[in-house]
Structures are given as C-alpha cells and as structure tokens.
C-alpha positions in Angstrom: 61.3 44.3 1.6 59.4 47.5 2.6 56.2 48.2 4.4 55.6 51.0 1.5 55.8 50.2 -1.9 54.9 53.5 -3.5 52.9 56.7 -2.8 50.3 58.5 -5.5 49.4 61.6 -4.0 47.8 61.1 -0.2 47.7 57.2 -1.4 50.8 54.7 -0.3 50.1 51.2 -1.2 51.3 48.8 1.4 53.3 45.6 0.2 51.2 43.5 3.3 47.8 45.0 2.0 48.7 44.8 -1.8 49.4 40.9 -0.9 46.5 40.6 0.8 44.9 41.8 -2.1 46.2 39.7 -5.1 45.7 36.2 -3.3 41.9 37.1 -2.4 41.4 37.9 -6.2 43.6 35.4 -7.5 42.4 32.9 -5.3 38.6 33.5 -6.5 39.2 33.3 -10.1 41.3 30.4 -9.7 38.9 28.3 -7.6 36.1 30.0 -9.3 36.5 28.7 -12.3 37.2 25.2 -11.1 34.0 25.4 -8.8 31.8 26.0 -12.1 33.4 23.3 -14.0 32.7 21.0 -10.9 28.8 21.8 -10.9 28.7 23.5 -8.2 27.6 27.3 -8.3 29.6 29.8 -8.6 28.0 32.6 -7.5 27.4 30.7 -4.0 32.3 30.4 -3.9 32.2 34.1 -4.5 29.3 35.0 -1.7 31.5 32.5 0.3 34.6 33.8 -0.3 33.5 37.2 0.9 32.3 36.2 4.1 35.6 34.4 4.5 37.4 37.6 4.0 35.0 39.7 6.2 34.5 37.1 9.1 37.9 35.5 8.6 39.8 39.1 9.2 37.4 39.9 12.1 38.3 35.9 13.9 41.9 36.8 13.4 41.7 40.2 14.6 39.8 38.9 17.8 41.9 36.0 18.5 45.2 38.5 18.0 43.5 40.8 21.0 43.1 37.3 23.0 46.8 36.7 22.8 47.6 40.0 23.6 45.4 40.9 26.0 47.7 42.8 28.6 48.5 44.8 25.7 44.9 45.3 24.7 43.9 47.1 28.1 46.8 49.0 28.0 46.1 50.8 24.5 42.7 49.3 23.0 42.8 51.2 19.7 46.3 50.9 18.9 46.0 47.1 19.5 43.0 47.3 16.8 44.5 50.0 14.8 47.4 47.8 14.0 48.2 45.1 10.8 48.6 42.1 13.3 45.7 39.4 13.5 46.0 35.4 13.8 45.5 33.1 11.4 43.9 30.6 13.4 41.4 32.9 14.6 40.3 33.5 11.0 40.4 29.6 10.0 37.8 28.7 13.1 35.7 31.6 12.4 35.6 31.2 8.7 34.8 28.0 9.0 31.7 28.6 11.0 30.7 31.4 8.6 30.1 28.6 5.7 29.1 26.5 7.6 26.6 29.4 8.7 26.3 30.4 5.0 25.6 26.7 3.5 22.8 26.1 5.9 20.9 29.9 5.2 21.5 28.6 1.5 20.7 25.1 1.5 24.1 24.1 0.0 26.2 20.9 0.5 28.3 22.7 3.5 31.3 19.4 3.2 31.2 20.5 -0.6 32.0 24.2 -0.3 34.4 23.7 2.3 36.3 21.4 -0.2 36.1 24.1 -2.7 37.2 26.8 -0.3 40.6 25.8 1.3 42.3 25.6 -2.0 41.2 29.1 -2.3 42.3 29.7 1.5 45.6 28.7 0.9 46.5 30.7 -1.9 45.5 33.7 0.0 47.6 32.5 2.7 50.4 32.0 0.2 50.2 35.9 -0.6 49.5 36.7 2.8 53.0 35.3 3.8 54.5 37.2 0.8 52.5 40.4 2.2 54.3 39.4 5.6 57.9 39.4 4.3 57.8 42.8 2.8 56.5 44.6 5.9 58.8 41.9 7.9 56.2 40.7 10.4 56.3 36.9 11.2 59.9 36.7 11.0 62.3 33.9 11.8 65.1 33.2 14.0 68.9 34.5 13.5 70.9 32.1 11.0 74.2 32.0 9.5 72.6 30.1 7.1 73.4 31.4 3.4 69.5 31.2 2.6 68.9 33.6 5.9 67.3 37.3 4.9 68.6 40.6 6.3 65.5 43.4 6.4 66.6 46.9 6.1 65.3 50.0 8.6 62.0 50.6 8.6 60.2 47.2 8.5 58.5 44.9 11.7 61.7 42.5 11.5 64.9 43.5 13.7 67.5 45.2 10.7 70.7 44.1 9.7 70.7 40.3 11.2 70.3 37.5 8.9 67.0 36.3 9.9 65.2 32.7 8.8 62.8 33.7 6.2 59.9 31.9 7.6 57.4 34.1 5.9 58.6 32.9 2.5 58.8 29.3 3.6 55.4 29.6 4.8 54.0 30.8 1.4 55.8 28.5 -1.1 54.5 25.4 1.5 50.9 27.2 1.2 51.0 27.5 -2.6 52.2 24.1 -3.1 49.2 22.7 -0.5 47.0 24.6 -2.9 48.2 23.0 -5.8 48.1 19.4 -4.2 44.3 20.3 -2.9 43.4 21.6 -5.9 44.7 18.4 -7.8 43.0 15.8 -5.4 39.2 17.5 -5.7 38.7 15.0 -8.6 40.4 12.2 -7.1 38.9 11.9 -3.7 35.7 9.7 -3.4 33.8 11.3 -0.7 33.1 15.1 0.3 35.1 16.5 3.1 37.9 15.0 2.3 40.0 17.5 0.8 39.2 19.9 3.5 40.2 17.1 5.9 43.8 17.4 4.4 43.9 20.8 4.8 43.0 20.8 8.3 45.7 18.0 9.0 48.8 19.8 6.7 47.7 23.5 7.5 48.3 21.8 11.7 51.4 20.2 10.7 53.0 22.7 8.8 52.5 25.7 11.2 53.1 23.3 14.0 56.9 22.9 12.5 57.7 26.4 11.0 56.8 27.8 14.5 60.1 26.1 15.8 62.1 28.6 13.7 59.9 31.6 13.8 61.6 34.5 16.2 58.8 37.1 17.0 58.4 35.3 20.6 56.2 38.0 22.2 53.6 36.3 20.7 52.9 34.2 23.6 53.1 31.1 24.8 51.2 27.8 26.7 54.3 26.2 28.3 57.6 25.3 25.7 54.3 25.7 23.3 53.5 28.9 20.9 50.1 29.7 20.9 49.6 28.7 17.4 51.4 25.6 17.8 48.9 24.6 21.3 45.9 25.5 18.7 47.5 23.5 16.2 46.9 20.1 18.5 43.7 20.5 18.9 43.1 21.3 14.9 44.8 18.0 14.2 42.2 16.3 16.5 39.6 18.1 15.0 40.6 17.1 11.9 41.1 13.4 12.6 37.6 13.7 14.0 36.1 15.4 10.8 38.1 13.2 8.6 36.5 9.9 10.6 33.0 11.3 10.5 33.5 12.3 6.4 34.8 8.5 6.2 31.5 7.3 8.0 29.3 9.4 6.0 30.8 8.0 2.5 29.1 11.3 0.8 29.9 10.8 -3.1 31.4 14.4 -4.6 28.8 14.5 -6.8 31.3 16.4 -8.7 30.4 16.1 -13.0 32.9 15.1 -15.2 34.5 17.9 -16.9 33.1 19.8 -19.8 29.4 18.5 -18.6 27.5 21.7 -18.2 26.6 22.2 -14.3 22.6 21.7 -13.5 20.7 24.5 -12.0 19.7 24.7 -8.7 21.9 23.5 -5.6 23.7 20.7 -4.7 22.2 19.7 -1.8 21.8 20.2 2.0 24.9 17.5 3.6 
C-alpha cells in the first residue's frame, strides 16, 4: 500500500490515479467490444463513457462538498484540491448525463444504460483497488487474520489491523461486472440489467458500510450517508425495474457474429 508508486523526474504516479486509470480503459475495451458485437454503436459507449468519467467525477466531487460542508467553508480549495469524492454523487449524475446524451443522440437511453454499468463497475472494481493503496475508505479494527495493517504515510490509521473494505468492495464490484456482463444476453427486456445494478450496487454498499471505519464521513441518525442514499436507490430501482417490466422493451440485441446495422437503435 502507498499513495506513491514511483517518481520520473517531476512526475510521481499515484496508486489511487493509476487505478483510476486502468479500470476506465479496461472497462471501455471490455464493454466496447461487447457493445459492437451487440449492434449497438460503439462509438456512441465511448462518447458515453467519457461523459461518465467527466460528469461522473464532477457529481462525486459535488456531493463529497455536500457531506462535508462545515469543512468546505472552512478551506474551499483544500476541500476541492483533495482525492476524496462520493460515489453516489457520480452514479446520480452519470446517469442523468446518458440519459442527457441518449436523447441529444436519438439513442435507446434503457439500452446504453444496460451497456454502461458493466462498464461502471469495473471501474469501481479498480477504483477500490486505487483506494487501498492510498488507504482511503478503510475498515474497522479486527483481529481477524484477513485484517490489513497500512504503513506511515497513507489515508488509513498505521500499524492497526484494519478490515480491508476497499478490497472487499472491488472483488464484489468485479464479480457484479462479470454477472451483468453475463445476463445482457439472457434478459428479455431493456433496462433490466441496469435494474440489477441499481438493486446490488444499494445492497452491497448498504452492508460493507457496517464495517467501514472512516466515520467522519457523516451521518443521518445510526445511518452513513451512503447507506441513507442507498434506501432511496433501492426504491428507485424497484421503481425503474417495475416501469422496465411495464414497458416489455425487447433488447433488440443481434445474435452474435451478425454484423451490427447502421444507424441507431432507437429513441426508448
């Protein structure tokens, strides 16, 4: 674990930013390639996927000021200036930036959100990675032999054997991923695989916020903040889920090797 991995010159890479970095690409080229042999553009995932990374940073960014607002007033630009965001905050507004994107484009908005939250949570799954070599996000004290001790110098207090919520957070992203990723063939109507994501994305960070230890995060009551959003993402999502079930959209998706037809997929 270390907040620097190396230096070249005046340039130190960051373990958190290097993360960061590899899920976004790894991400795109995974879900890239399965969005073209779905028949749906590719072009249109990438453009997405940007404004995801743009827009999603800038929601969590804004949401972490929002829960730290005492500290905000008190030093604006250090609150900005510094690595932490929320992931929530970058879920809600990324959401609303395809949504946003679909419409400009004329593109099935229920389809590229299917296509996109495979793509989320791998870059989640690195984020967390990112998290536990700068230490952020970390977990309660454990005697537990699977606990983690971080040395001097990262977010996470040293030399105490600490939960390592960070790494249970990204093998339960990766694996979502994979199970998302698995079901876009399988489903029968569009929406649903984005439906799952919303329900085990609320459920999972629901949970894991029980053992997390950073509490000056804040709180609503015996709630963390994340796990109050977290209700009302699972009723959005059995909302969204009930509508997607009402609308009985077909994929549309084409059987695989069938070369995808030009054009767009539609406006739903």
């Amino acid at each position: 674990m270390a907040i620097d991995l190396f230096s070249i010159g005046p340039f130190t890479v960051h373990g958190y930013g290097l993360m960061i970095g590899l899920g976004f690409v790894i991400a795109v080229v995974v879900c890239g390639q399965i969005t073209k042999r779905l028949g749906l553009s590719e072009d249109d995932f990438t453009n997405i996927a940007i404004c995801l990374l743009l827009f999603g940073f800038m929601g969590g960014k804004i949401l972490y000021i929002l829960v730290n607002i005492k500290q905000f007033i008190q030093d604006p630009a250090g609150l900005i200036g510094s690595e932490g965001f929320v992931v929530y905050g970058g879920i809600i507004v990324g959401i609303i930036s395809i949504w946003i994107y679909c419409r400009i484009k004329k593109l099935s908005f229920l389809s590229y959100m299917d296509m996109m939250v495979p793509a989320v949570s791998i870059a989640q799954g690195f984020g967390r990675i990112g998290c536990h070599l700068a230490g952020c996000c970390y977990g309660r004290p454990t005697h537990s032999h699977f606990g983690v001790v971080f040395p001097e110098g990262c977010l996470a207090p040293a030399g105490i054997s600490l939960i390592p919520t960070q790494l249970i957070s990204a093998a339960f992203d990766l694996c979502m991923a994979a199970f998302l990723i698995f079901m876009l063939r399988r489903v029968k109507y569009r929406g649903m695989v984005s439906g799952f994501y919303l329900v085990l994305y609320g459920v999972g960070r629901f949970i894991i916020e029980y053992f997390r230890g950073d509490l000056e995060r804040g709180s609503i009551g015996n709630l963390s903040t994340s796990q109050f959003i977290s209700i009302f993402m699972l009723i959005f999502a059995g909302i969204y889920i009930y509508v997607v079930n009402r609308l009985k959209l077909d994929t549309g998706y084409l059987p695989p090797k069938t070369k995808a037809p030009s054009g767009t997929d539609g406006a739903v």
